[in-house]
Structures are given as C-alpha cells and as structure tokens.
N, C-alpha and C positions, 0 to 999 in steps of 0.2 A: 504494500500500500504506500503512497505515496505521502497522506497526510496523515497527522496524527491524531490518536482519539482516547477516550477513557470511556473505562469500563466498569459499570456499577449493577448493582443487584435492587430491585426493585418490585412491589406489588400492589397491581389492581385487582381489588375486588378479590381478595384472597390467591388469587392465580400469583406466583412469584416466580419471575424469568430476569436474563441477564438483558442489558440495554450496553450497546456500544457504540458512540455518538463520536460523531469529527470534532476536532477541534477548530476548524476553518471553513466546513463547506458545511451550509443551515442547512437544517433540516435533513442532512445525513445520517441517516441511524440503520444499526441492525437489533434484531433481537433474538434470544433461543433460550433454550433449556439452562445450555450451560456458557460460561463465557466464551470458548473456541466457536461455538454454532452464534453466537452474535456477532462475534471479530467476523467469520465468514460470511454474513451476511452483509455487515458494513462495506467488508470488502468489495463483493458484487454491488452493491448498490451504491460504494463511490465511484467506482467504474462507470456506473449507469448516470449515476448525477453531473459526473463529465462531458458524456457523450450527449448530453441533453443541454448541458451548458455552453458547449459548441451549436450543438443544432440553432437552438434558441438567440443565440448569441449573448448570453449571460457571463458575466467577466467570472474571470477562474482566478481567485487568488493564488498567490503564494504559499505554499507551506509556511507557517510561521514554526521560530525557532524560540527555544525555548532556552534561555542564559542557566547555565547552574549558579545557584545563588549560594556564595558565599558567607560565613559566619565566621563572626572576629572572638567568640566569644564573649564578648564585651556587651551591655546592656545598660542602659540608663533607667530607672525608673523613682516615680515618688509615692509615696506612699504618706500615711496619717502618722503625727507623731506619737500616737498614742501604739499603734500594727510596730512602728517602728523600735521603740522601749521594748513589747515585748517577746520580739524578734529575736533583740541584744540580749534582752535577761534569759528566754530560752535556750539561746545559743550557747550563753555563759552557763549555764546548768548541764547542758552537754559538753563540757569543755569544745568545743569547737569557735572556729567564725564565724562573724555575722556572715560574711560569703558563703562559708559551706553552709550552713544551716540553710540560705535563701537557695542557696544550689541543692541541696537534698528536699526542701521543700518541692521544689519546680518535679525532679525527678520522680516526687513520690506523685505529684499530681499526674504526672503526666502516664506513670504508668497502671493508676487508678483508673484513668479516664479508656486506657489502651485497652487492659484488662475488660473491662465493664463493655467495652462496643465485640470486643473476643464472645465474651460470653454470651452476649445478644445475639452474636454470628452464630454461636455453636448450639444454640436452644431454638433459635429460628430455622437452623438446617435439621435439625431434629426434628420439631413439629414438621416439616415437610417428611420425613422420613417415615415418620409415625402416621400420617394421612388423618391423622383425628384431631379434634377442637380441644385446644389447651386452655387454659382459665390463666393467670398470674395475677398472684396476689404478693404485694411486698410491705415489710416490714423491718427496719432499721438494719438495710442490705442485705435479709434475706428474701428469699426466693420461694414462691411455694406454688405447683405447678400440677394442676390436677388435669387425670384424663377420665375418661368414659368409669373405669373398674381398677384403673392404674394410677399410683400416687408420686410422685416424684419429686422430691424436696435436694434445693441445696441449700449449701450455706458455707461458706467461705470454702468453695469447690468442692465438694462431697458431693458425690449423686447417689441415691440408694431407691429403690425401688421396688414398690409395696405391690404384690398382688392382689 
C-alpha cells in the first residue's frame, strides 16, 4: 500500500469487527473479522479510490510522513503549592527525590491506565469468545462478571470460575 493507515477495533450494535482507515485519502476504509481481512480490504479499496480519483479527476495527495518525535526527557510543569508540599514530604518519607517520586508517580499512572484498557481488551475478546451476554458490575477496582449459569469474578487478576 502506498498510504498509511490505523487500525482499531470497534462495535455496532453488539457486532464487533476490525476498521482500517487511511491516513490521507477520506473516506478510505476497510473492514473484517480480524485486523489482516480489514488491512486487505483497505488495500483493494485504496486501489479502487485511486482509480476513481483519476477517472473523476479528484486530486491524489501525497502520502504524508510522519517525523519520529523526539523526547529530551525534560518537562516543565506547575502544579498547586499545597500537591507541591506534599509531593516533597512524601518523597522525603521514601527517602527518594522530589524527581523520582514525580517520575515513579507518572510511571505508576501510566501503567494503571495501560493495564486497565489490557484488561478491557482481554474481557471484551472473551465475551466474544463466550457468545453470551455478560452483566459488569464494579466496585473499588473490582470486577464482577456474570453469565447465563456461569460466574466469573476478578480482582487484582484472578479469574476463577463458578459453575
């Protein structure tokens, strides 16, 4: 393929299939079961949106390129004096820096946030797995996930499963 595109996972109306869209030419998309049967369809179909963009005489962009963006590390940020105090006093309780601590804060965020869309990924490729109507109920990060005659609870990654 000549242009570039991204690839996400999506659902109407309970049907959930892959979408794989250009990045340059509108309205270019493919769709399928799984991500390779969307990329193939985007494929044939920018082909086709080409070949109609000449017929038509509709202008054909450029592929655009995309810069790798670099990180210095380095961040400025402001915060409230009061978040700020007790950053410093936290940090001083862990013997560490104010730096590390705001650097171990970012990283615990960030892998909470990673985790939690994982597990969204790994419970929603389930329920399709399962073909049956799941219920979720949550309570202070647990999870409680009932099916028809089957009971399925986690809680900080435990799966166990009740007949």
């Amino acid at each position: 393929m000549k242009y570039g595109f991204n690839v996400y996972k999506t659902k109407v109306e309970e049907h959930v299939f892959w979408i794989a869209e250009s990045k340059d030419l509108k309205g270019c998309v493919g769709q399928g079961e799984t991500p390779d049967e969307a990329i193939q369809e985007l494929k044939f179909n920018e082909e086709e949106w080409l070949d109609a963009a000449v017929e038509y005489g509709v202008c054909i962009p450029e592929p655009s390129i995309e810069e790798a963006t670099e990180y210095s590390g380095k961040f400025m940020t402001r915060m409230s004096p009061k978040v700020h105090k007790e950053a410093a006093e936290n940090a001083e309780r862990e013997g560490i820096s104010l730096n590390q601590y705001v650097i171990n804060s970012v990283i615990t965020a960030n892998v909470s946030k990673t985790t939690a869309m994982a597990i969204e990924g790994i419970l929603s490729d389930f329920k399709e797995m399962i073909g049956s109507q799941i219920t979720r109920a949550s309570n202070h990060g647990q999870f409680q996930y009932s099916l028809e005659q089957k009971n399925i609870y986690t809680n900080t990654g435990n799966l166990s499963m009740v007949l």
